[in-house]
MIBA-952234 format. One record per residue (C-alpha): residue in three letters; residue number from 1; x, y, z. Coordinates in nm, 4 decimals, decimal comma. Layout:
REM MIBA-952234
ALA/NUM/X/Y/Z
...
//
This chain:
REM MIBA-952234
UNK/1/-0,1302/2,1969/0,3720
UNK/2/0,1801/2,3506/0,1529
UNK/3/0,1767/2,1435/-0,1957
UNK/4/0,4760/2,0804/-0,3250
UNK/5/0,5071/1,9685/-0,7177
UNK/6/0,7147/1,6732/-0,7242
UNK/7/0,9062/1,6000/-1,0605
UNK/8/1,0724/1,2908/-1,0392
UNK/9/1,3622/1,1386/-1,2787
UNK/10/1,1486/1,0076/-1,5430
UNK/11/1,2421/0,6218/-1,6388
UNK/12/1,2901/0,5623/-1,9931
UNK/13/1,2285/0,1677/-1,9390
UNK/14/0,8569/0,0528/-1,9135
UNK/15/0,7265/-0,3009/-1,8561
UNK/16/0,3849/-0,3866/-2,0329
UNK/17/0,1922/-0,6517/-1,9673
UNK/18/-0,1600/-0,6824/-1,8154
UNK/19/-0,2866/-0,4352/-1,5690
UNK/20/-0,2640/-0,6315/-1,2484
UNK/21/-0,1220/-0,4980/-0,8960
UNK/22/-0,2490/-0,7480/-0,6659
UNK/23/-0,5465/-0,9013/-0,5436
UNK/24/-0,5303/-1,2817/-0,6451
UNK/25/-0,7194/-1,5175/-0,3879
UNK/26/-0,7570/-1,8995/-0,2521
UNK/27/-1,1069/-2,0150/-0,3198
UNK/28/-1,1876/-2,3667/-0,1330
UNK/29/-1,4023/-2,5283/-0,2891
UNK/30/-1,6456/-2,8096/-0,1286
UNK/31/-1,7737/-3,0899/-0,3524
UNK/32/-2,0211/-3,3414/-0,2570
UNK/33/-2,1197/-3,5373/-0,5520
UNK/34/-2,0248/-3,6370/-0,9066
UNK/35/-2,2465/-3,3721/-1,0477
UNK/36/-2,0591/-3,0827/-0,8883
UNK/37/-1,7364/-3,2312/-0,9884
UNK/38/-1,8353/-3,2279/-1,3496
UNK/39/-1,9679/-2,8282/-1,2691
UNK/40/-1,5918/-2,7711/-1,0973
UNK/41/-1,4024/-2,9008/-1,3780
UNK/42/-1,6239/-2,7132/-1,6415
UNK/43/-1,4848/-2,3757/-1,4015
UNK/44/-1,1444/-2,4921/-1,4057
UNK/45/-1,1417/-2,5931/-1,7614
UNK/46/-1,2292/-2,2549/-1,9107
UNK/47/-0,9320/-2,0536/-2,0688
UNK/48/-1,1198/-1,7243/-1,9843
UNK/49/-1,0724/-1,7421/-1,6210
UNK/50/-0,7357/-1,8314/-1,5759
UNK/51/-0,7476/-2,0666/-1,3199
UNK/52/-0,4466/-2,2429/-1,1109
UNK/53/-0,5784/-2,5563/-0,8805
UNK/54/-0,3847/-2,5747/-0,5531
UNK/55/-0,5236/-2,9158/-0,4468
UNK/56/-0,7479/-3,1398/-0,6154
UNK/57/-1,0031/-3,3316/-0,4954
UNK/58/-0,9169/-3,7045/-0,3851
UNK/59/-1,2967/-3,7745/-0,2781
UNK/60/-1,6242/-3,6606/-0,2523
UNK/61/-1,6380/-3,3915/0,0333
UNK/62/-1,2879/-3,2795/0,0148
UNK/63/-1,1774/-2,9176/-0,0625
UNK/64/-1,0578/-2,7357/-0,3967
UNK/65/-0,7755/-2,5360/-0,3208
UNK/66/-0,8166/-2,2550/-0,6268
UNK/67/-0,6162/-2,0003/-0,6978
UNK/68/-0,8303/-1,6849/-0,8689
UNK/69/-0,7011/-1,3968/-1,0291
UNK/70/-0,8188/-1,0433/-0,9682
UNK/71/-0,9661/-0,9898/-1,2963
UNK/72/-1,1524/-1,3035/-1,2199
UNK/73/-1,2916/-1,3048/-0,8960
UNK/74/-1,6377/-1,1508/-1,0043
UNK/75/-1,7280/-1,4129/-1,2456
UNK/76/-1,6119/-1,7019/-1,0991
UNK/77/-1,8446/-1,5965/-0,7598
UNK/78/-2,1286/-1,5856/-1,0168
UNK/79/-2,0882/-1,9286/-1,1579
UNK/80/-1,9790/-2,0637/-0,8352
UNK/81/-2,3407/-1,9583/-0,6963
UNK/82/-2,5609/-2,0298/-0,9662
UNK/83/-2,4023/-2,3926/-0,9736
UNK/84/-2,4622/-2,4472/-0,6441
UNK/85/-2,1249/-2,5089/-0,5271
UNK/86/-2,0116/-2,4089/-0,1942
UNK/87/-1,6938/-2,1915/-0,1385
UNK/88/-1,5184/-2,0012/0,1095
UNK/89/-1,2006/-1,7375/0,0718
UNK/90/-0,9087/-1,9239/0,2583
UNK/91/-0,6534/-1,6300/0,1422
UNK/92/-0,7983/-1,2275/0,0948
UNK/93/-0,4809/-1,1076/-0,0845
UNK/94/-0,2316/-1,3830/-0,1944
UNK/95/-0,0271/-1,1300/-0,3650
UNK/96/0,1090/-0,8885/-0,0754
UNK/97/0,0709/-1,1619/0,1326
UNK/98/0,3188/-1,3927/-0,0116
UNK/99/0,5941/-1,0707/-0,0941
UNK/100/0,5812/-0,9992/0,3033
UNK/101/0,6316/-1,3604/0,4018
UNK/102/0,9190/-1,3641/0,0658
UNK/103/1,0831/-1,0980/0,2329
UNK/104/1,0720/-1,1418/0,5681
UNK/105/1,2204/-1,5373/0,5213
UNK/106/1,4658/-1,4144/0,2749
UNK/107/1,5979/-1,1953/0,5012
UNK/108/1,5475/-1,2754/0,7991
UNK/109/1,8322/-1,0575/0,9741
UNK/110/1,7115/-0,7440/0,8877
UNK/111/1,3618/-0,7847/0,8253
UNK/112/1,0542/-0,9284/0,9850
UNK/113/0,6549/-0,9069/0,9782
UNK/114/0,4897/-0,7276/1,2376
UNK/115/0,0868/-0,8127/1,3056
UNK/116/-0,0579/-0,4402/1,4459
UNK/117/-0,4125/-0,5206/1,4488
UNK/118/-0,7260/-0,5857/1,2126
UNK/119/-0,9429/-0,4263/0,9874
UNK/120/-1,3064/-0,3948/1,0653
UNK/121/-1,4023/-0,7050/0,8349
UNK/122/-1,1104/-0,8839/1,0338
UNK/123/-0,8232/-0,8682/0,7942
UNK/124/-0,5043/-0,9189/0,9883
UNK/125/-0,2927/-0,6108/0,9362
UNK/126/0,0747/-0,6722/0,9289
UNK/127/0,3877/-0,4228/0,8592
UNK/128/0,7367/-0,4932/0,7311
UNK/129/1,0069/-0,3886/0,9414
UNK/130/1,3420/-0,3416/0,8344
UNK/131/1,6265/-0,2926/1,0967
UNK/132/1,9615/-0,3799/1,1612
UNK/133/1,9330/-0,4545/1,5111
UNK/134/1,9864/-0,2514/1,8374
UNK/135/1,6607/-0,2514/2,0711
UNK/136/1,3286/-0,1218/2,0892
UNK/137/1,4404/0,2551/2,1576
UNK/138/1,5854/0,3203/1,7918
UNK/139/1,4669/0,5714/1,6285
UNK/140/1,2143/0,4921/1,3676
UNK/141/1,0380/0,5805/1,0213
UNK/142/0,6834/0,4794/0,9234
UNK/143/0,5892/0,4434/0,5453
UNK/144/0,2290/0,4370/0,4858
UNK/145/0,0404/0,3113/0,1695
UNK/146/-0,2985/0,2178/0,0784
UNK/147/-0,5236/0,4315/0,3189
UNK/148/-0,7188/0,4736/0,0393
UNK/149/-0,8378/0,1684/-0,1045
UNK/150/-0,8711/0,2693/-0,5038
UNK/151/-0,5167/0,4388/-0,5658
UNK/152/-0,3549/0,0850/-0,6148
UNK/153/-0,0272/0,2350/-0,7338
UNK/154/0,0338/0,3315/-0,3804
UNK/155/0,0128/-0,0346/-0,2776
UNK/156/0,2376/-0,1344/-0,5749
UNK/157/0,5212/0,1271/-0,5151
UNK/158/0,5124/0,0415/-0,1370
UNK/159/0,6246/-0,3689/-0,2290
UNK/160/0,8837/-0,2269/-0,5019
UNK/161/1,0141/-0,0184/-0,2080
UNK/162/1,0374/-0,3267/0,0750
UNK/163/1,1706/-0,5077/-0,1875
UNK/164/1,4533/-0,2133/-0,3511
UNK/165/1,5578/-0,1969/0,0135
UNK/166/1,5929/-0,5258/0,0632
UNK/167/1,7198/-0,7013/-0,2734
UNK/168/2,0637/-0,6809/-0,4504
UNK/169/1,8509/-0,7696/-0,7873
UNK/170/1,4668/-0,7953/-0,8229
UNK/171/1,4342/-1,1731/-0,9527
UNK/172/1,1931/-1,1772/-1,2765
UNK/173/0,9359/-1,3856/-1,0545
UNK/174/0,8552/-1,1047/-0,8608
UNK/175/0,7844/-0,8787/-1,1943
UNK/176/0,5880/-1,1497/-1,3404
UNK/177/0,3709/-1,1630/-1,0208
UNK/178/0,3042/-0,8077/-1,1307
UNK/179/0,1581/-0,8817/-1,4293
UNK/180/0,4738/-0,7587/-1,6261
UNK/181/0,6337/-1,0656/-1,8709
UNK/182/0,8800/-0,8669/-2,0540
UNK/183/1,1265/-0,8394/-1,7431
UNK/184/1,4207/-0,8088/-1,9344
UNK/185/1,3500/-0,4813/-2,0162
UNK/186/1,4511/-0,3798/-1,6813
UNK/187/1,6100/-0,6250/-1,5364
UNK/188/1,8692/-0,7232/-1,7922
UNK/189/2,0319/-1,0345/-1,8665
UNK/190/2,0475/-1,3250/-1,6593
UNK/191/1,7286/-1,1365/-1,4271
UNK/192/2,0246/-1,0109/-1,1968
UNK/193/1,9359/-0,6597/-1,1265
UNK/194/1,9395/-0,4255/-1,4587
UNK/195/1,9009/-0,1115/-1,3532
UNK/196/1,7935/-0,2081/-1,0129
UNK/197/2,1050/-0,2616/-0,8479
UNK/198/2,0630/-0,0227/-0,5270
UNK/199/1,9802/-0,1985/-0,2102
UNK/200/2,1049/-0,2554/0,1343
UNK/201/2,4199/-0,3416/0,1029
UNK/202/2,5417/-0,2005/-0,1991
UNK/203/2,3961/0,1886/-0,1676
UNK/204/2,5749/0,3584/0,0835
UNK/205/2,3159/0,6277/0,2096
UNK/206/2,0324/0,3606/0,2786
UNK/207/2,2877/0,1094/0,4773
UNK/208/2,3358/0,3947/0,6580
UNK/209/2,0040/0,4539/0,7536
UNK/210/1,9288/0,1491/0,8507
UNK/211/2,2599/0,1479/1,0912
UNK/212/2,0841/0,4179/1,2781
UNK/213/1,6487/0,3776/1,2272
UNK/214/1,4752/0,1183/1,1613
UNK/215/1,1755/0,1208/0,8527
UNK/216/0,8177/0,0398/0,9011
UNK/217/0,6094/-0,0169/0,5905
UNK/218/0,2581/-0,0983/0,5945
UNK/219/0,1586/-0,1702/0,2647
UNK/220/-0,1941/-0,1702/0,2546
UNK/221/-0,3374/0,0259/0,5366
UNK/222/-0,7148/-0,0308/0,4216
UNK/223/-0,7362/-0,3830/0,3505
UNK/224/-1,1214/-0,4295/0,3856
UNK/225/-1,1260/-0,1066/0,0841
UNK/226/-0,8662/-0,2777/-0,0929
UNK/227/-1,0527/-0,5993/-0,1325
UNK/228/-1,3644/-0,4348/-0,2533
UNK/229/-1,2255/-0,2632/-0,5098
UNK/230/-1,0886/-0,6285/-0,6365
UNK/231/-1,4390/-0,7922/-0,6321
UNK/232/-1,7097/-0,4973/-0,6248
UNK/233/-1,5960/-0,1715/-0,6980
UNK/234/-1,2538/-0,0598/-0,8396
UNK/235/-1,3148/0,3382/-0,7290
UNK/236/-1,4208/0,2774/-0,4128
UNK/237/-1,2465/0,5227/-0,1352
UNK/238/-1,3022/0,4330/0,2259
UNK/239/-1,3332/0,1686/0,4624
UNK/240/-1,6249/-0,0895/0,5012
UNK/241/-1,7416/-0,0076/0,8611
UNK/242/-2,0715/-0,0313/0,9040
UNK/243/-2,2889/0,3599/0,9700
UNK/244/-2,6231/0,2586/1,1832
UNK/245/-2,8764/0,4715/1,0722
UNK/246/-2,7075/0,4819/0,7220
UNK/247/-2,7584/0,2709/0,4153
UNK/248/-2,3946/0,3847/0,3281
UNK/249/-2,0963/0,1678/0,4336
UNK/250/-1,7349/0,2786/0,5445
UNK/251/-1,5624/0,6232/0,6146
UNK/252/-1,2895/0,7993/0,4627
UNK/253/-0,9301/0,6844/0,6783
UNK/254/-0,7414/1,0056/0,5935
UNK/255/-1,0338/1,2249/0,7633
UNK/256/-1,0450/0,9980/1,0532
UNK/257/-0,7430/1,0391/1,2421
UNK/258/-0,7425/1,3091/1,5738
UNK/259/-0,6094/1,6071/1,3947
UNK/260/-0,8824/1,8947/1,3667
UNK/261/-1,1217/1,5939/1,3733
UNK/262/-1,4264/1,6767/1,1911
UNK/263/-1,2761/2,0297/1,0812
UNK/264/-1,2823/2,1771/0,7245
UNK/265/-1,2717/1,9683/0,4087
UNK/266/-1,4606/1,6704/0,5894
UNK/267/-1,8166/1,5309/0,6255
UNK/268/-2,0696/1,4370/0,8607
UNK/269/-2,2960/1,2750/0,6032
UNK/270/-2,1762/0,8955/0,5845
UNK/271/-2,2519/0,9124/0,2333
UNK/272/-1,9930/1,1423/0,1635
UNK/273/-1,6221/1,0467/0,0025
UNK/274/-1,4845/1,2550/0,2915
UNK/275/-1,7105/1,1193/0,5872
UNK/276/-1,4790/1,1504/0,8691
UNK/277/-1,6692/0,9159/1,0774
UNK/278/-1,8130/0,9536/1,4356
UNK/279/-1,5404/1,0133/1,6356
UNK/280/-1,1570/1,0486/1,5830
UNK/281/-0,9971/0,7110/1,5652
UNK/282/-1,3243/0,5468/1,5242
UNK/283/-1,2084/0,3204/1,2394
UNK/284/-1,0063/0,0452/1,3534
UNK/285/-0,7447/0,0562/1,0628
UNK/286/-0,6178/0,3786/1,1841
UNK/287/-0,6223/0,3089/1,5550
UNK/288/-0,4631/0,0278/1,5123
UNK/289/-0,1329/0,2294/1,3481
UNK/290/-0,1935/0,5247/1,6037
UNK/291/-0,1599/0,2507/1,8989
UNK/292/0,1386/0,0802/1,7417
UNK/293/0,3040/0,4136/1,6283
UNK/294/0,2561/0,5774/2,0080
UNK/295/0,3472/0,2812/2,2165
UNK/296/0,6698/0,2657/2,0066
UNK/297/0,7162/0,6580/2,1187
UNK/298/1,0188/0,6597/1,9233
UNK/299/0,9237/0,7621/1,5139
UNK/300/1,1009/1,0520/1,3806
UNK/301/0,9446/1,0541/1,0337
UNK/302/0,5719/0,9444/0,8908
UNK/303/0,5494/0,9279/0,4842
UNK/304/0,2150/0,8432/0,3859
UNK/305/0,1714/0,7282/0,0199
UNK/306/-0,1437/0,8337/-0,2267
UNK/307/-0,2440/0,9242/-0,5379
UNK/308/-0,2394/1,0536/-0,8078
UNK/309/-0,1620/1,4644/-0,8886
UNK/310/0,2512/1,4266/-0,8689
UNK/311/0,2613/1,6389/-0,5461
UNK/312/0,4831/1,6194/-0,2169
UNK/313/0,2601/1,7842/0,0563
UNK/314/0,4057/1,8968/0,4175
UNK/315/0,1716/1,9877/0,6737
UNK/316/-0,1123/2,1768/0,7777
UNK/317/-0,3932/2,0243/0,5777
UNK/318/-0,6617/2,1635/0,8190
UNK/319/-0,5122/2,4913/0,8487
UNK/320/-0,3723/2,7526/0,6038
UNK/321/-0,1298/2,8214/0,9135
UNK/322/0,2254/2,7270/0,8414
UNK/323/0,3758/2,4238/1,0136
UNK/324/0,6416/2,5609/1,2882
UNK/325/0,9227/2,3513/1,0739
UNK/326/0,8078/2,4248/0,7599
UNK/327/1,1535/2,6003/0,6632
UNK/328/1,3355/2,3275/0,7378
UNK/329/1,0722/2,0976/0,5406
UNK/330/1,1014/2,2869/0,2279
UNK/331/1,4229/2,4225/0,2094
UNK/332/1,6525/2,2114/0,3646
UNK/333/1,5117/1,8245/0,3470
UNK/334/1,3566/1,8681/-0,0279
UNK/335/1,4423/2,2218/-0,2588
UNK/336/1,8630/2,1543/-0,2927
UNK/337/1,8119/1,7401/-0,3555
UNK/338/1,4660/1,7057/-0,5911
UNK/339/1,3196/1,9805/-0,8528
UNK/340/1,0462/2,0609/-0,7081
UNK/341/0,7837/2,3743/-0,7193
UNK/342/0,6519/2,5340/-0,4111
UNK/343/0,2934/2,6216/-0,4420
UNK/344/-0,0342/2,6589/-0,1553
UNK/345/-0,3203/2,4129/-0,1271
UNK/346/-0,6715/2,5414/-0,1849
UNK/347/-0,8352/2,2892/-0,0542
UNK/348/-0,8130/2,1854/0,2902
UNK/349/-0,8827/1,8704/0,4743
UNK/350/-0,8692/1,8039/0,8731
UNK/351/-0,8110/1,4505/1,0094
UNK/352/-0,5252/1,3554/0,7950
UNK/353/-0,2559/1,0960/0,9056
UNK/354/-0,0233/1,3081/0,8500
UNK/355/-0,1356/1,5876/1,0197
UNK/356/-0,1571/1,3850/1,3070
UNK/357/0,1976/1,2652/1,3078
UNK/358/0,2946/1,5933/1,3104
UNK/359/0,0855/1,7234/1,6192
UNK/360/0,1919/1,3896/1,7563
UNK/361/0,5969/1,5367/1,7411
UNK/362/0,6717/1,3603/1,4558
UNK/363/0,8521/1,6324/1,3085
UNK/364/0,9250/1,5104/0,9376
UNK/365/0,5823/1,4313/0,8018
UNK/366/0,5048/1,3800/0,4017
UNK/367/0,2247/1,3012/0,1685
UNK/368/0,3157/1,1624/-0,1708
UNK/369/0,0811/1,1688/-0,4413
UNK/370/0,1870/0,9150/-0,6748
UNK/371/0,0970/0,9381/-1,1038
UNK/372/-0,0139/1,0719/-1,2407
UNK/373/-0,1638/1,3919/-1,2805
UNK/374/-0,4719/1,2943/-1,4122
UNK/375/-0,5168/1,1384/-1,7712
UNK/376/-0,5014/0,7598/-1,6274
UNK/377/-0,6072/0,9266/-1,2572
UNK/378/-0,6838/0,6448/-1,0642
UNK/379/-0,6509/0,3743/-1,3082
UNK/380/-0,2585/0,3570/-1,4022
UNK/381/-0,1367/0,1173/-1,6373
UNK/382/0,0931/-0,1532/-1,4871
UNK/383/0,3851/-0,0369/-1,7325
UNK/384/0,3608/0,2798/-1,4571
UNK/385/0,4037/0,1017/-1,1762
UNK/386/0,8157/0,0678/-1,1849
UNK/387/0,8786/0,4076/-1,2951
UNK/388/0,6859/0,5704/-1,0441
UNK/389/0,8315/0,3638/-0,7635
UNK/390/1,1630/0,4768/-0,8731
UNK/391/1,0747/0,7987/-0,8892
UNK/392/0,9150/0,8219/-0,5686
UNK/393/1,2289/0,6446/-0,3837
UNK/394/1,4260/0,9322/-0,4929
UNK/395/1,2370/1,1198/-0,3048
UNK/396/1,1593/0,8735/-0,0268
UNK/397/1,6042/0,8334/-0,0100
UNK/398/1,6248/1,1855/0,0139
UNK/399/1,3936/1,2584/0,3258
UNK/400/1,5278/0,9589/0,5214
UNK/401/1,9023/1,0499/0,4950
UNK/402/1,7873/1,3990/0,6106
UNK/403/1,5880/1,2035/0,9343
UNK/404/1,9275/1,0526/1,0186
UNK/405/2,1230/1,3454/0,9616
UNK/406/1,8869/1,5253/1,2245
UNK/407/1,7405/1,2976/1,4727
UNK/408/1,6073/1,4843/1,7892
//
């Protein structure tokens, strides 16, 4: 694959706050006696787990609705058990969750969710799609985030984007559900917009993409992954399939997909980061986007969103061979609109979704990598998260309005 050094606009405005992306869940919580009550309210009472109680209990052998933060989820399953109490999840991710259903009621003309499939731990898997109307046979974009699980700022920058495309001003709610109290920083007085005041119907260029494609955004593309690194493991790569013979769970999603499958830059050993699993399309995450993707037949551009190293990458990954349109990749979609730096990848890697959208005649097919380049690495601060996402819709604007300007 050609790297491609992407410098976005840097943002002078940060937010601070804690160093949350998403990740909150619903515990229910079953209480049989007056003993466990006293043990609940002893949980619920404690300042160092942050609580919020949906629904309290009216009687003995009635659910606790709880609502349990990220940062929180680890202890709270400790005492939980060693109290005895009995709890179930009701709600994986309330975060994302609740932003897709936000956007999809508050704008219900031009956007919707769209269930695709689940994950192997049976996560429903939904995407966002944005379109103005006009049939199944418009052309289409697909924005991928999350494939793997630990680089959280994709996940982030992917709800900034669903929601820059779809709101004339972010409201300070949806900051604060970041983790991010001092709003006003970016969102200026009154929370009506700041310096986010681009959207659908004010920015020219994106209301004219979506008079001609429609956008697909899947935000998290690796739920089961994302989830673990929440309650288990914060680095943790790949899915959470199960390997017989092997001790070692899951496989890496962006070595999975039928591209070179099981070429350089991959794994056999289910151990491995890079495992790329027995068989192309083996984990049902990514068959579940290559199904949707080719029954829709009709997706002119695939963006699939990592980190971190600051890069835009075009195809091959698996091959040192130039991509057929890589001319028209580098010098007409991305060298005259971003400053960017052309330079080859060393290291290759076959089975990448991107890759496969390619081979699949999806002609305009990106990798970002996100922040940074390696000092934070994986673990971004929060006050990141809204600079990169601006950033990266620069360059997200700038390959879409080149899709509409060249459909095919």
């Amino acid at each position: 694959m050609r790297w491609i050094l992407f410098f976005g606009a840097l943002i002078g405005s940060s937010i601070c706050g804690r160093e949350k992306f998403f990740g909150d869940q619903v515990f229910r919580i079953n209480v049989r006696n007056g003993d466990e009550v006293s043990k609940l309210r002893q949980l619920v009472n404690s300042d160092s787990f942050k609580l919020n109680v949906w629904k309290s209990p009216t009687t003995f052998n009635r659910p606790v609705d709880v609502l349990v933060p990220s940062v929180s989820l680890l202890p709270v399953k400790a005492f939980l058990t060693s109290h005895g109490l009995e709890y179930s999840v009701t709600i994986e991710d309330i975060q994302i969750y609740h932003e897709m259903d936000s956007i999809a009621a508050d704008f219900p003309d031009l956007a919707s969710r769209v269930k695709i499939g689940h994950s192997f731990e049976n996560r429903t898997m939904y995407v966002l799609k944005f379109s103005t109307g006009g049939g199944k046979q418009r052309p289409a974009i697909w924005l991928n985030a999350g494939i793997h699980s630990r680089e959280w700022i994709s996940q982030a920058t992917a709800i900034w984007t669903a929601r820059k495309v779809m709101s004339p001003g972010i409201s300070p709610d949806f900051w604060q559900a970041w983790g991010a109290p001092a709003v006003s920083h970016v969102l200026g007085p009154k929370g009506r917009g700041g310096k986010i005041v681009t959207d659908y119907q004010k920015d020219p260029a994106l209301t004219s993409i979506l008079q001609k494609m429609d956008i697909f955004l899947l935000p998290v593309a690796n739920p089961d992954g994302y989830v673990y690194t929440q309650t288990h493991n914060r680095l943790w790569r790949k899915t959470r399939s199960l390997n017989p013979g092997s001790r070692c769970f899951g496989t890496d999603p962006n070595r999975n997909w039928d591209a070179n499958f099981a070429g350089e830059g991959t794994s056999n050993n289910p151990c491995s980061e890079i495992y790329h699993g027995p068989h192309a399309n083996s984990e049902v995450e990514v068959k579940s986007v290559v199904d949707f993707i080719q029954e829709h037949g009709h997706f002119k551009g695939f963006i699939d969103l990592h980190s971190y190293s600051q890069l835009l990458m075009y195809p091959y990954a698996y091959t040192v061979k130039k991509a057929p349109d890589a001319a028209e990749l580098v010098s007409d979609v991305l060298l005259p609109r971003v400053s960017l730096s052309l330079r080859h990848c060393q290291d290759p890697a076959s089975g990448s979704s991107v890759d496969w959208a390619y081979d699949n005649g999806i002609k305009y097919a990106f990798t970002f990598e996100l922040r940074d380049t390696g000092h934070f690495g994986f673990l971004l601060p929060a006050k990141q998260i809204i600079p990169t996402a601006e950033e990266t819709w620069l360059g997200l604007k700038v390959i879409m309005e080149h899709v509409r300007d060249n459909l095919y």
